[in-house]
C-alpha positions in Angstrom: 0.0 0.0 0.0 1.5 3.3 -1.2 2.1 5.8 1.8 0.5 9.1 1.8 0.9 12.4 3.6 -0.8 15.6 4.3 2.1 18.7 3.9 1.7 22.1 5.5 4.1 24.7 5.1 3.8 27.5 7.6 5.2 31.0 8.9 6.3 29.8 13.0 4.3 33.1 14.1 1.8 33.4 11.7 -2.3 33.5 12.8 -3.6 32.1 9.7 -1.0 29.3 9.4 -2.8 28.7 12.9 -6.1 28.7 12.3 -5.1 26.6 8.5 -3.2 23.9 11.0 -6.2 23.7 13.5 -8.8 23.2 10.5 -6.5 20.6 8.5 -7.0 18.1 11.6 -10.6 18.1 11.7 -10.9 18.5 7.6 -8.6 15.5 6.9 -9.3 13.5 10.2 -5.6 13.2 10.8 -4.8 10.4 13.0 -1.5 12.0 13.7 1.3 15.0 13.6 4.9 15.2 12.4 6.6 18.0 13.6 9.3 20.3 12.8 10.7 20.4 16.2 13.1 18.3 18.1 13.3 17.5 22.2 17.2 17.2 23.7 18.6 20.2 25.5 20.2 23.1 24.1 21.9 24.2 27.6 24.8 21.1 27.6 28.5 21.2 28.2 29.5 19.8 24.8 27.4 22.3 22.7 28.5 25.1 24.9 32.0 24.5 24.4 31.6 24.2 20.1 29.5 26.4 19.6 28.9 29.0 23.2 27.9 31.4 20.2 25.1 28.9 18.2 23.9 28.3 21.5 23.0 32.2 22.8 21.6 33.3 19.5 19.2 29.9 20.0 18.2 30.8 23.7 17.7 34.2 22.4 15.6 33.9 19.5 13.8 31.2 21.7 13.1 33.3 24.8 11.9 36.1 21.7 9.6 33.8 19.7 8.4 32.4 22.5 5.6 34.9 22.8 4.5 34.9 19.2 4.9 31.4 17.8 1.1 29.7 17.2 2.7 26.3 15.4 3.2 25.4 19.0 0.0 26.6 20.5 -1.6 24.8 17.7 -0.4 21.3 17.8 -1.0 21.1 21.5 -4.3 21.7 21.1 -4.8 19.4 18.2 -3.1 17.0 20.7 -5.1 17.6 23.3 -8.6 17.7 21.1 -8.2 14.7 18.9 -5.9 12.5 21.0 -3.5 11.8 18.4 0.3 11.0 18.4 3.0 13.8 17.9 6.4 13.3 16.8 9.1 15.1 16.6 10.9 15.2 12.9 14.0 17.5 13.3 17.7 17.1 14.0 18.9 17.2 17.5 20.4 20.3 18.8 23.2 18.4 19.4 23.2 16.9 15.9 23.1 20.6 14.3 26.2 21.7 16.7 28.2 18.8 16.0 27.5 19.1 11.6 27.4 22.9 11.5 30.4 23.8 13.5 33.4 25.0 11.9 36.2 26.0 13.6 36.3 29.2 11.9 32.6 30.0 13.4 33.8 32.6 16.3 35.3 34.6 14.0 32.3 34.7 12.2 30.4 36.2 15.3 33.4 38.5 16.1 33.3 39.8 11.8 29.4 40.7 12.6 30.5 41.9 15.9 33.2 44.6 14.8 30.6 45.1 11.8 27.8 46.6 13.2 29.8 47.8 16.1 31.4 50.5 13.2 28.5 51.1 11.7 27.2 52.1 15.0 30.1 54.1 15.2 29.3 55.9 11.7 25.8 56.4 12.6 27.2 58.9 15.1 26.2 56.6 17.9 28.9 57.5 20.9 30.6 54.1 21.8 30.9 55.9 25.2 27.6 53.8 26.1 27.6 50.7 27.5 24.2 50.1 25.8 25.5 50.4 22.4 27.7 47.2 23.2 24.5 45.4 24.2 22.7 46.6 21.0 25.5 44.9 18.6 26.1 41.9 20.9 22.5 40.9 20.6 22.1 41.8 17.0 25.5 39.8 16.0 24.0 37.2 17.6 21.0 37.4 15.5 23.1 37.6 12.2 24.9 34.5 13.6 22.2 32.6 13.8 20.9 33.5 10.4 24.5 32.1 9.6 24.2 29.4 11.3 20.8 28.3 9.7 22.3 28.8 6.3 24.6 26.2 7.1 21.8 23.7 8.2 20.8 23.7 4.6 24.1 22.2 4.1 24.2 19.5 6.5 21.0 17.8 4.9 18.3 19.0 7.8 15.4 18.7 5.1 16.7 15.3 4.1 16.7 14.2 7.4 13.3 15.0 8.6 11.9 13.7 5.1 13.3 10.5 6.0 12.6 10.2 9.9 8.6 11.2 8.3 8.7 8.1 6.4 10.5 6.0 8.8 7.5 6.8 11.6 4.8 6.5 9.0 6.0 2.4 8.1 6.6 2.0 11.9 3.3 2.8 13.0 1.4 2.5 10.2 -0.5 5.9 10.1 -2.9 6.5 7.1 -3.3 10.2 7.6 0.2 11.6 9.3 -0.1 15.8 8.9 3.3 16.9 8.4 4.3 20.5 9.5 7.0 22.2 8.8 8.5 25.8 8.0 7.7 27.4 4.6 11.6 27.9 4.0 12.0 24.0 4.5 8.4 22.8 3.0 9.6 22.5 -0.7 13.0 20.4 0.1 11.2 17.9 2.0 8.6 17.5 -0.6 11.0 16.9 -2.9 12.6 14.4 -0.6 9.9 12.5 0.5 7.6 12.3 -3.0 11.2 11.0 -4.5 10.7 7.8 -1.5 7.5 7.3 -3.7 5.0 8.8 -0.9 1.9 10.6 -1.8 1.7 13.9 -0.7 -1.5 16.2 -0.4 -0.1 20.0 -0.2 -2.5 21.7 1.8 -2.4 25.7 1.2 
């Protein structure tokens, strides 16, 4: 019997990707959830020490999305409603560290750092203040992350959840899995998984 799958693609914070994720589970009678998310810790010795610099953009740009992020909100309550399975499709933290470090990477932070600390400095912006050096730290860390997830492109992250989908589809025999993942990522794993000989049903 030929696998199938229902595909979402969504924006992490996005209300209508919300409400389209809520609807899909009671449209399609999903009977359960792959999700773009993973479960190990980000605060661990060995991820500190490879990359201390990967690992404070990622607490940071947790602690911010945090507050707006509905993907979350949304499969806990399909969860909680329909009493269906959820499992977790992404590399492990410690699997990202360990394929995406480089041991160049700090001196990629301290590039961004010097960066925007000089265009600071050209903006007329008197390097006199303390805060300014908070400003840039937290902003290099956001360019590093957006580094940093340029390089998970490279170290087959699509690839991998496309085949973990399939892998948990055959092991527990699901007929109508709803996979959801970022819009950035949604294409990739298509591309993957339909290439595995699954049929897919894009839901927009």
């Amino acid at each position: 019997m030929k696998l199938k799958l229902f595909l979402i693609g969504i924006i992490h914070t996005s209300k209508k990707d919300y409400n389209k994720m809520i609807e899909s589970a009671e449209k399609y009678n999903i009977d359960s959830i792959l999700f773009e998310n993973r479960k190990d810790t980000l605060w661990t010795w060995e991820n500190f020490k490879k990359e201390p610099f990967f690992v404070l953009s990622y607490a940071f740009y947790s602690i911010l999305i945090i507050f707006f992020q509905k993907d979350f909100k949304a499969v806990r309550e399909i969860h909680e409603k329909r009493g269906i399975p959820v499992h977790s499709i992404d590399l492990k933290i410690a699997e990202i560290v360990k394929k995406g470090h480089k041991w160049y990477n700090p001196f990629i932070f301290i590039i961004f750092f010097i960066s925007a600390t000089v265009y600071l400095f050209l903006s007329g912006n008197p390097l006199t203040n303390p805060f300014v050096f908070v400003i840039v730290f937290f902003f290099s860390l956001i360019l590093y992350l957006a580094y940093f997830i340029f390089l998970s492109v490279n170290i087959h992250r699509e690839q991998n959840m496309a085949n973990k989908s399939i892998r948990i589809i055959k092991k527990y025999h699901y007929k109508k899995p709803l996979l959801i993942v970022g819009k950035f990522h949604k294409d990739r794993i298509k591309e993957y998984v339909e290439k595995e000989g699954v049929s897919i049903k894009e839901i927009d």
